[in-house]
LOTORMAR-580613 format. One line per field, with one value per residue (C-alpha): residue number from 1; x, y, z; residue in one letter. Coordinates in steps of 0.5 Angstrom, whole numbers. Each point is the difference from the previous one (the first is absolute). Example, Ala and Ser with C-alpha at 12.3 -4.5 7.8 and 13.67 -1.06 7.14 Angstrom:
# residues 2
seq = 1_2
east = 25_2
north = -9_7
up = 16_-2
type = A_S
This chain:
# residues 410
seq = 1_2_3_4_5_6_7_8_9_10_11_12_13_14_15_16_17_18_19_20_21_22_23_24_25_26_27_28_29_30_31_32_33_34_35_36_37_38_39_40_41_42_43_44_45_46_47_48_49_50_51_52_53_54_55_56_57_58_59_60_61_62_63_64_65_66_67_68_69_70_71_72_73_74_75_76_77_78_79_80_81_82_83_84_85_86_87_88_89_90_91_92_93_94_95_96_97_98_99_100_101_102_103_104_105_106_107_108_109_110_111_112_113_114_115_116_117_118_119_120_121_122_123_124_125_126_127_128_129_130_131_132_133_134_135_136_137_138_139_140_141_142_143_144_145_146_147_148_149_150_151_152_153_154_155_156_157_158_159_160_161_162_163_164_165_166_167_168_169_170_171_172_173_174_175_176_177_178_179_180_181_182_183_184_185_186_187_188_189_190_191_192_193_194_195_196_197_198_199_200_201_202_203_204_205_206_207_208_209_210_211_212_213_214_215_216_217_218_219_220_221_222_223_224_225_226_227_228_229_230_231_232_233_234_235_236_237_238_239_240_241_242_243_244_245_246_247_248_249_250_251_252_253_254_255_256_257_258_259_260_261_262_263_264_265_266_267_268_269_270_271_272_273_274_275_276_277_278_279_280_281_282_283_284_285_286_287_288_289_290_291_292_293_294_295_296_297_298_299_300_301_302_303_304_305_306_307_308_309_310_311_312_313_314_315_316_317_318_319_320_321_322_323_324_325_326_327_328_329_330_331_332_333_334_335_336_337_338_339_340_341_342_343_344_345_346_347_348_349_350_351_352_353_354_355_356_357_358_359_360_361_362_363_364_365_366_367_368_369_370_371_372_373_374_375_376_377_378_379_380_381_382_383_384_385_386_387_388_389_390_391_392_393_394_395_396_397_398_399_400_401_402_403_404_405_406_407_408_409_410
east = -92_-2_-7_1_3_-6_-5_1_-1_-6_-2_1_-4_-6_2_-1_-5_5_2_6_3_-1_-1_4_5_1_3_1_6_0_3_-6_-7_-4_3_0_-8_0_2_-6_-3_5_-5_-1_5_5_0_4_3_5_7_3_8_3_2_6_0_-1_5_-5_-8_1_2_-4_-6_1_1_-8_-3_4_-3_-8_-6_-6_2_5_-3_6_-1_5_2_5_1_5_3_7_3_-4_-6_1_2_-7_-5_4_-1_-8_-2_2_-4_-6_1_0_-7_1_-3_5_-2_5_-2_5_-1_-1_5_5_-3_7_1_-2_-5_4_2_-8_-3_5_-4_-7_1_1_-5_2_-4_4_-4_2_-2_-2_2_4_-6_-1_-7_3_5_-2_1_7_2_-4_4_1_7_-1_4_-3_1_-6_2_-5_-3_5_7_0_5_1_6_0_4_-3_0_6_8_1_-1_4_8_2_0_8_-1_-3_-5_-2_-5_0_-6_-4_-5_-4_-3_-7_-1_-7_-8_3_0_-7_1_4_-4_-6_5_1_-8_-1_3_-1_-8_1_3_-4_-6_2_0_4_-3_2_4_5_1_-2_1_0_8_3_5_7_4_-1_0_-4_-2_-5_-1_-2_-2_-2_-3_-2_-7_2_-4_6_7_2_7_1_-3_4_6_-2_-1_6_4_-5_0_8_4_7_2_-3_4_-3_2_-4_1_-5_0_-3_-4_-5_0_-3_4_7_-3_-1_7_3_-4_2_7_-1_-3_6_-1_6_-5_5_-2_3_-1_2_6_4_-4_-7_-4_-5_5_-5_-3_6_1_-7_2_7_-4_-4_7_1_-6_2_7_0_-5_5_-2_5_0_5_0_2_5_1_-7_-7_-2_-8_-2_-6_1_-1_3_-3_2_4_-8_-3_1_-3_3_-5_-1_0_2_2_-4_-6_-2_1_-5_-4_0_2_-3_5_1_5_1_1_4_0_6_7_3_-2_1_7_1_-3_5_6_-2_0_5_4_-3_2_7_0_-2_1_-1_-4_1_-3_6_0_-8_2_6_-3_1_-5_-1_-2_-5_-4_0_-2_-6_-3_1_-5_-5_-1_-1_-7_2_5
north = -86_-7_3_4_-7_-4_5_0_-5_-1_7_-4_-5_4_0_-7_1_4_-5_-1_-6_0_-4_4_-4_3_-3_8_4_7_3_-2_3_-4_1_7_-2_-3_5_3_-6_6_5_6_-3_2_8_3_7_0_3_-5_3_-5_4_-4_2_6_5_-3_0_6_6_-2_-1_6_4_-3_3_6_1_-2_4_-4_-7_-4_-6_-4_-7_-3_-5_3_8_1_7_2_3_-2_0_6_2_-2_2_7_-2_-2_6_5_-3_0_7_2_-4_-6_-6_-5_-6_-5_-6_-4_-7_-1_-4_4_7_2_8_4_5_6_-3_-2_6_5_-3_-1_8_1_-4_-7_-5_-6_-5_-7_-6_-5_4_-6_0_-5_-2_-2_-3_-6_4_2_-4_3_5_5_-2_6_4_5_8_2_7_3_-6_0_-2_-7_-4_-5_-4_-3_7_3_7_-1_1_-7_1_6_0_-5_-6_1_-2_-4_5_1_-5_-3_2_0_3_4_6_0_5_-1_-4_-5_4_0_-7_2_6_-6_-4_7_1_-6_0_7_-1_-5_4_6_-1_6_-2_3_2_5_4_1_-8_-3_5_-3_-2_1_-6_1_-5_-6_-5_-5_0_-3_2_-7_1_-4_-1_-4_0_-2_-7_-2_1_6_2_-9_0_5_-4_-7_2_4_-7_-5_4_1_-4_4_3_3_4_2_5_-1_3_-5_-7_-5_-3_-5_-7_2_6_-5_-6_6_2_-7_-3_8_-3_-6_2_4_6_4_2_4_3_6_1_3_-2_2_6_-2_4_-6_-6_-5_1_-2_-5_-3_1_-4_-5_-1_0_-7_-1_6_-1_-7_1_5_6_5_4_6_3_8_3_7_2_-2_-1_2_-2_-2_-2_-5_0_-6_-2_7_3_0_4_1_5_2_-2_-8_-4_-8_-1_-3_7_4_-5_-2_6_7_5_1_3_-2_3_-5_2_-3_3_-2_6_0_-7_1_6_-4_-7_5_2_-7_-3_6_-2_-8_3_2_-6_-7_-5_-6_-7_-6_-2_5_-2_-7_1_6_-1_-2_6_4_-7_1_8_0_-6_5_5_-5_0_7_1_2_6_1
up = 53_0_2_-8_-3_2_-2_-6_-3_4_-4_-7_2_-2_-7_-1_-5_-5_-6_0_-4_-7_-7_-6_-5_-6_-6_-3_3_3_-6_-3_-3_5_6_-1_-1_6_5_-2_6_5_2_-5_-6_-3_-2_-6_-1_6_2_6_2_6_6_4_8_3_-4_-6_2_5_-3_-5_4_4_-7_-3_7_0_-8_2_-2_3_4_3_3_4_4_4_5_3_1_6_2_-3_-5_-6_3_2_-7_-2_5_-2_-7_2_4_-5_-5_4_2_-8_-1_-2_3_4_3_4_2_6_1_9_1_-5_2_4_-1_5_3_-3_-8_2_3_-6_-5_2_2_-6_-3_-2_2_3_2_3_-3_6_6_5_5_6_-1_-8_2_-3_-7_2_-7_-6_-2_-6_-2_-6_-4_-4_-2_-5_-3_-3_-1_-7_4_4_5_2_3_7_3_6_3_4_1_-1_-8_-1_-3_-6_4_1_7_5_2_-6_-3_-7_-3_-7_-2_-7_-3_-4_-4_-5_2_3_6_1_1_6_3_-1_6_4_0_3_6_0_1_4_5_-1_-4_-5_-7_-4_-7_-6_-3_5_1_-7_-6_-6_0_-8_-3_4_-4_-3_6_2_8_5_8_4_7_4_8_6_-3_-7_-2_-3_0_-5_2_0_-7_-2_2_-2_-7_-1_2_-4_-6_0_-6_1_7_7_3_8_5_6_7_3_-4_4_-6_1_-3_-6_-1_1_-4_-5_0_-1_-5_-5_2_-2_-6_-2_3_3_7_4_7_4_7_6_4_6_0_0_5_2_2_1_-7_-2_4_-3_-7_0_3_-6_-5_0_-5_-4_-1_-1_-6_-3_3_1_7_1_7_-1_4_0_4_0_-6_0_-7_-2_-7_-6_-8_-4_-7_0_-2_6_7_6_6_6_6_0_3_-2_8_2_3_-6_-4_5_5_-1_-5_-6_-5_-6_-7_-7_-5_-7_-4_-1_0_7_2_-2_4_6_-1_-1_7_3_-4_4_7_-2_-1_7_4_2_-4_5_-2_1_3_5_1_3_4_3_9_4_3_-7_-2_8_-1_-8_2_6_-5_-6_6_-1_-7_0_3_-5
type = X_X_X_X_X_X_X_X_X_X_X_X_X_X_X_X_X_X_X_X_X_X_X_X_X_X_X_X_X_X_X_X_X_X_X_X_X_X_X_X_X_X_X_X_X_X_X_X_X_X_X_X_X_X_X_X_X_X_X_X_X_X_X_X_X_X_X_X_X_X_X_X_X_X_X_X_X_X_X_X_X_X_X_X_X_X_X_X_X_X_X_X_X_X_X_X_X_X_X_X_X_X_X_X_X_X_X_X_X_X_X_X_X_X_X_X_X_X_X_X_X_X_X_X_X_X_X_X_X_X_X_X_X_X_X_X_X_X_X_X_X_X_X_X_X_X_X_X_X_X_X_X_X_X_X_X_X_X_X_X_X_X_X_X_X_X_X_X_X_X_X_X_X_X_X_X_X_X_X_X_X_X_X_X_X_X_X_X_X_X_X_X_X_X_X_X_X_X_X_X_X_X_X_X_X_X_X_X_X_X_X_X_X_X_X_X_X_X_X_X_X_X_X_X_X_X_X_X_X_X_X_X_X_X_X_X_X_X_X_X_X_X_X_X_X_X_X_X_X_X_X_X_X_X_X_X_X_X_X_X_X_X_X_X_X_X_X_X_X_X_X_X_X_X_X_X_X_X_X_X_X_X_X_X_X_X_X_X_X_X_X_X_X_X_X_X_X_X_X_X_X_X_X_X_X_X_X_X_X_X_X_X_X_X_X_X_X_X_X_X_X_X_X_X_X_X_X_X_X_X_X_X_X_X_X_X_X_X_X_X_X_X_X_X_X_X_X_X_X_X_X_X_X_X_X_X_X_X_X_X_X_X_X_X_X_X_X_X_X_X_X_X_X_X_X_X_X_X_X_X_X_X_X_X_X_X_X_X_X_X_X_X_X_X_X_X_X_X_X_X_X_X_X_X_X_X_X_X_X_X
């Protein structure tokens, strides 16, 4: 494990060229005109005539999921970090295999470190069919590369309905979060052409790791106006000259008038991020920030990410710590207009590291949906104060200042 802990960040070191530090400060608002305009500096720009519905937790986006597979006529284009074995990857390799055997192209993409599922969910689908495929296979003459990762969540149905979240295919997102062992998770459904933007993302790591490019009807139809809001899919990768899942952020945070609301599995912003979430507070705006508490999955992660509180809090920063399992959402409301929900994280390895994939939503019928979930996740956890910050034991400081020293692997 030390051997791991010191090899990746040796591994980022190779993105020291990305731009990662960024001059924006508009005099304009989220809600206005000109923000919007501005968005246009993310990727493919913001795309109109899209249907977005949230889906909470696993009872939410898996039936759902499983249900848009279970409809498919020409592809499913499916990549994720993890894919284990169990209940519900069992359900979906069913679901997948099926499909394949009817004549629909189906693709799975697993990232190496995440590819958990076993030779027989893996040997039933390709028999089938299926064409499983893992990005960057663990090997030992790449051991060096261990960090660069595909941290994705994408389904592409048809190339006419996408997901996207930070769920993966795996019995640990299964239930309604009712207990321990099932995990807090949101996550979207886009119906309409912004979910060319998203088999776009799938195709990159796709070619990638095949070198097959994916072309027509079958993966791009002309896609008809599903509903009346804006949309936009933001990836971002290890070989990006700038930080696009950082910029996403940042401009979300720096343009915000009203109130940010955060929920993040893994919040070890940089010194920009945090100097960013103050001087909103400062400004007036009501930034909140929910985070995993007692559950969290990776306790160094949250040992680093209480070590950088003390500036947050005492810049009117709110942090809650949820309580009832892990919280493993990735998500941002600003303003009550603007939402993102994927797959990043407010850490170094999600904005300078890992490909990602996010989706923002301008509506705010949606935004609302969105604050209504976390202002549920805050009613659940624990308020963190300053107070607690400074008198917290020596064993908590030495512990969290270890952990800090890790945080680019985060």
């Amino acid at each position: 494990m030390l051997f791991l802990a010191l090899a990746l960040p040796a591994a980022g070191c190779l993105s020291a060229g990305k731009r990662t530090f960024y001059r924006y400060d508009p005099d304009y608002g989220v809600s206005s005109k000109e923000f919007l305009n501005s968005l246009e500096a993310l990727r493919a720009g913001m795309v109109p005539g899209n249907r977005a519905v949230l889906l909470e937790n696993g009872d939410g986006f898996f039936p759902d999921m499983l249900a848009a597979v279970a409809a498919a006529q020409h592809s499913i284009n499916l990549e994720t970090y993890l894919f284990a074995d169990g209940e519900i990857p069992s359900a979906f390799a069913r679901a997948l295999a099926e499909r394949a055997r009817a004549g629909v192209e189906v693709r799975v993409l697993v990232d190496g470190v995440g590819a958990r599922l076993g030779a027989t969910l893996t040997d039933k689908m390709r028999a089938a069919g299926v064409n499983v495929r893992v990005y960057k296979p663990i090997r030992l003459f790449s051991i060096f590369r261990l960090g660069d990762r595909t941290h994705r969540r994408l389904l592409v149905i048809d190339g006419r309905i996408g997901y996207c979240g930070g769920w993966g295919i795996d019995d640990r997102w299964r239930g309604d979060a009712g207990s321990s062992s099932e995990w807090r998770e949101l996550a979207v459904r886009l119906d309409g052409p912004v979910v060319r933007q998203m088999q776009r993302i799938f195709m990159e790591d796709w070619v990638h790791t095949t070198g097959e490019v994916l072309h027509g009807a079958r993966h791009f139809p002309v896609v008809p106006p599903a509903g009346e809001v804006l949309a936009q899919a933001i990836s971002s990768s290890r070989t990006d000259q700038s930080s696009m899942a950082k910029l996403m952020l940042y401009m979300g945070i720096q343009a915000a008038r009203e109130r940010i609301f955060i929920a993040s599995a893994y919040f070890v912003p940089d010194r920009q991020i945090r100097r960013a979430l103050v001087e909103a507070a400062r400004r007036g705006v009501d930034v909140r920030v929910v985070v995993p508490g007692p559950h969290a999955d990776i306790p160094p992660v949250r040992r680093a990410s209480r070590f950088y509180y003390g500036e947050l809090l005492a810049g009117g920063v709110q942090i809650y710590e949820y309580q009832p399992t892990m919280m493993h959402t990735k998500a941002m409301v600003v303003d009550g207009v603007w939402t993102t929900i994927g797959s990043v994280n407010f850490s170094n390895r999600s904005m300078k590291k890992n490909a990602e994939a996010n989706v923002v939503i301008y509506d705010r019928p949606f935004a609302a949906a969105v604050e209504a979930a976390i202002l549920k996740d805050i009613a659940v956890s624990d308020l963190f104060t300053y107070h607690e910050w400074k008198t917290r034991g020596a064993w908590d400081r030495l512990l969290e200042l270890i952990s800090s020293l890790f945080s680019e692997a985060f």
